[in-house]
MISENU-81680 format. One record per residue (C-alpha): x, y negated, z negated; residue in three letters. Coordinates in steps of 0.5 Angstrom, whole numbers, plus 2048, in hexadecimal, padded with zeros to 3 digits. Layout:
<pts>
XYZALA;...
</pts>
This chain:
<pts>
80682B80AUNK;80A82A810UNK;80C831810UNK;806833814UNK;80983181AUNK;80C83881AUNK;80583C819UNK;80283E820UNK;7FE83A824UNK;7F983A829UNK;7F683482EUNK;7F183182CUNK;7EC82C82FUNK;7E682782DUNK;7E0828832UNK;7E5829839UNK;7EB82B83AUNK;7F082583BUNK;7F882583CUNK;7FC823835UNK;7FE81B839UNK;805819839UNK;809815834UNK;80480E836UNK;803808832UNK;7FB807832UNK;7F97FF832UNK;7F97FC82BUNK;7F37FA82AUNK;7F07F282BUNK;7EC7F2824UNK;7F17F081FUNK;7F27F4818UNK;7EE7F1812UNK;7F47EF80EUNK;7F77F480AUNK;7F77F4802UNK;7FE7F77FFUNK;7FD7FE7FFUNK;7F57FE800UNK;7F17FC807UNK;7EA7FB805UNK;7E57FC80CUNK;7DE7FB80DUNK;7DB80080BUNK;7DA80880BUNK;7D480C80AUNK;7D080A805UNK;7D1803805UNK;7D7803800UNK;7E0800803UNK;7E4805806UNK;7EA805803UNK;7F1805806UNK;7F7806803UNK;7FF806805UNK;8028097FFUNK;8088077FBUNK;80C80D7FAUNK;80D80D7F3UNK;80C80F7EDUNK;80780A7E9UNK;8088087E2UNK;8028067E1UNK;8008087D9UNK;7F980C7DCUNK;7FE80F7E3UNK;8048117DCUNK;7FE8157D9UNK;7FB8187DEUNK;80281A7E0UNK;80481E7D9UNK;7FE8217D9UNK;7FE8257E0UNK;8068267DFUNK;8058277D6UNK;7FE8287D5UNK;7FA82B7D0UNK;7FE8257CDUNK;7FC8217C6UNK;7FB81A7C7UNK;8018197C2UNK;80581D7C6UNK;8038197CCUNK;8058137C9UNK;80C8167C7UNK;80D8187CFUNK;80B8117D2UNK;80E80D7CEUNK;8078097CDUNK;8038087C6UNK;7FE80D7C3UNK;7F98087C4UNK;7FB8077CCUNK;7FB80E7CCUNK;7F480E7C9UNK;7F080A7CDUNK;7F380C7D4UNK;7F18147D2UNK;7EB8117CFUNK;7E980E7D6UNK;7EC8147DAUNK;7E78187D6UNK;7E18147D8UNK;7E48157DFUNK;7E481C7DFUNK;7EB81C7E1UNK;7ED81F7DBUNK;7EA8247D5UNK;7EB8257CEUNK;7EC82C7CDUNK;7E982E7C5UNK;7EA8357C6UNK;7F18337C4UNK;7F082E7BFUNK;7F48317B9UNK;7F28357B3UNK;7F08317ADUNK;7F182B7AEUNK;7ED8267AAUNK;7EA8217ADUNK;7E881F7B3UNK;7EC8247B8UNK;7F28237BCUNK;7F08267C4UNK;7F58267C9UNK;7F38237D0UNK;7F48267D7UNK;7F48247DEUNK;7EC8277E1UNK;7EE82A7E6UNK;7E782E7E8UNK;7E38287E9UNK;7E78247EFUNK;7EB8257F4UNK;7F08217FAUNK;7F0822801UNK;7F6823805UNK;7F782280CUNK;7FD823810UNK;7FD821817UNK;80282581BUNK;804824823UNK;80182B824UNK;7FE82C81DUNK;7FA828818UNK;7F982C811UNK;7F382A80CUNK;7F482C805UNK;7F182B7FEUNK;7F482A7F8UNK;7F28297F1UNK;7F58247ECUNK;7FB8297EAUNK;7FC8287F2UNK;7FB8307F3UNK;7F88317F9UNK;7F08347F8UNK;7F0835800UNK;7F3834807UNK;7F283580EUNK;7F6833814UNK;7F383181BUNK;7F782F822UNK;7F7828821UNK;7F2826827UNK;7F382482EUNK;7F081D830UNK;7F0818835UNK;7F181382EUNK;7F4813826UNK;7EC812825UNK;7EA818827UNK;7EF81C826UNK;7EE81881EUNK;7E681981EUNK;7E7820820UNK;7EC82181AUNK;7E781D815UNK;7E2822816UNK;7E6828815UNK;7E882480FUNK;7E182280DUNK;7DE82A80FUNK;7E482E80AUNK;7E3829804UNK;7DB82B805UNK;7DD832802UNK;7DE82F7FAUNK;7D782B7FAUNK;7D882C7F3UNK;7DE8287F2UNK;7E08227F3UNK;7E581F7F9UNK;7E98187F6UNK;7EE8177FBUNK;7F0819802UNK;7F8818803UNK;7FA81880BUNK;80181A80DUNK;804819814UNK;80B818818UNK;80B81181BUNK;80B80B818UNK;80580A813UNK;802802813UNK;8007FF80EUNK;7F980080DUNK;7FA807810UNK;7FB806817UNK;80080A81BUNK;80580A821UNK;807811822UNK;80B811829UNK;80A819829UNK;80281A82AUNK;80281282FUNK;7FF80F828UNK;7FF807827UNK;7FC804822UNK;7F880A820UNK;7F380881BUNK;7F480F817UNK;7F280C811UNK;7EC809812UNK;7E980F816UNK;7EA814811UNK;7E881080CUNK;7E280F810UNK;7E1816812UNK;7E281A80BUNK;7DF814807UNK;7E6812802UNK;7EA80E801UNK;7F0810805UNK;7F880F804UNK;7FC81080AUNK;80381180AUNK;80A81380EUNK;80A81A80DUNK;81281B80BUNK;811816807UNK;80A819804UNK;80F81F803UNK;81381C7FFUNK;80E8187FBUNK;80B81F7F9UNK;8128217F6UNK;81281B7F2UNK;80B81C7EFUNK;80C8247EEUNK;8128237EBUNK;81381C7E7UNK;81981F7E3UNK;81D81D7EAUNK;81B8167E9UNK;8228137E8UNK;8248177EDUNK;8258167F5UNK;8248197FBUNK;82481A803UNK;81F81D806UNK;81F81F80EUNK;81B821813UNK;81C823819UNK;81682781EUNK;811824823UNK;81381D81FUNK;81A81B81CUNK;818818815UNK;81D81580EUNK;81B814808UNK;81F812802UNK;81E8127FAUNK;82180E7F6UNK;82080E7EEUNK;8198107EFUNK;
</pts>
């Protein structure tokens, strides 16, 4: 992601041309923060009436019995529900509920075109990830240039497009602005469905997806709860060195035991360390 910054860019505004602010703390504001739940900051309400949710993610990766399932399955599938206990370590009954309650939610698909021949009694059918029916949002927000893509549950990207990241007179508009860019690409798979958006930006990331970015003059910036607001999804947002290496732990579980420096270096300076997963 943080690649883009090398494409060609254009300036860009919102309804009047106004200069990019120096580096300038903008004043907190006087309302307090709700208090934050570990992990997930509920706010009043998005459209339709139903809570925002706000995650700050924990850069692991779980082991949870249906996180461990739907694992093998993007990284195995089509896999046999015993050889899927075999991989996780789980029971074959574990793993029964958690593929029977992952194909209810349509996460997963059973594939009885590979069920095997001659078999009597009821069929064994090996089980895959579902990747035509839903879809992540992803937003990178550069100082120049912010890219939103869209990914399936392989982690595949379906779409992609890059805008100069706006010039405002504030975080909030230049944030409102990205939603509804966010909001209108999205709108091109009216036949999927959206789960979840990941925001990954330089500075310091709060939890509840607030954000300190020197660079583009942020303070506490409410990242997380405008873009939750604008594209109607629960929202993760976290520092983008240490979302990178996070999606090398989950594209590559093997390295799991191993230990990585990551380090970046551009409009922002950032480290982030992996160590034993």
């Amino acid at each position: 992601m943080t690649a883009t910054v090398d494409q060609p860019i254009r300036t860009a505004t919102l309804s009047s041309p106004v200069r990019r602010p120096a580096a300038r703390p903008i004043p907190r504001r006087s309302t307090p923060r709700p208090t934050p739940v570990p992990g997930l900051e509920p706010r009043s309400a998005r459209r339709g009436g139903r809570p925002i949710q706000i995650a700050t993610p924990r850069l692991e990766l779980s082991d949870k019995p249906a996180a461990l399932v739907l694992r093998t399955a993007r990284l195995s599938g089509p896999i046999f529900r015993d050889d899927a206990a075999e991989a996780t370590g789980l029971s074959i009954s574990t793993v029964n509920r958690q593929v029977g309650a992952l194909l209810k939610a349509g996460l997963l698909r059973e594939r009885a075109d590979l069920a095997p021949a001659g078999a009597i009694g009821r069929p064994r059918l090996p089980f895959e990830i579902n990747v035509t029916d839903f879809l992540t949002l992803g937003i990178h927000i550069g100082y120049k240039v912010t890219s939103i893509t869209t990914h399936d549950l392989l982690h595949r990207v379906v779409g992609a497009i890059q805008i100069p990241t706006p010039i405002a007179e504030t975080s909030e508009q230049t944030l409102t602005a990205i939603g509804d860019s966010a909001r209108r690409f999205i709108g091109r798979w009216s036949n999927r469905r959206v789960l979840w958006a990941g925001v990954a930006i330089g500075g310091r990331v709060a939890e509840g997806g607030f954000v300190d970015h020197p660079r583009l003059g942020w303070t506490d910036a409410p990242v997380g709860n405008i873009i939750a607001e604008a594209v109607g999804l629960p929202v993760s947002v976290a520092s983008h060195v240490e979302a990178m290496a996070a999606a090398e732990l989950v594209v590559n579980p093997s390295d799991k035991r191993s230990s990585f420096l990551y380090f970046y270096a551009r409009e922002m300076v950032g480290i982030a360390f992996s160590v034993d997963g």
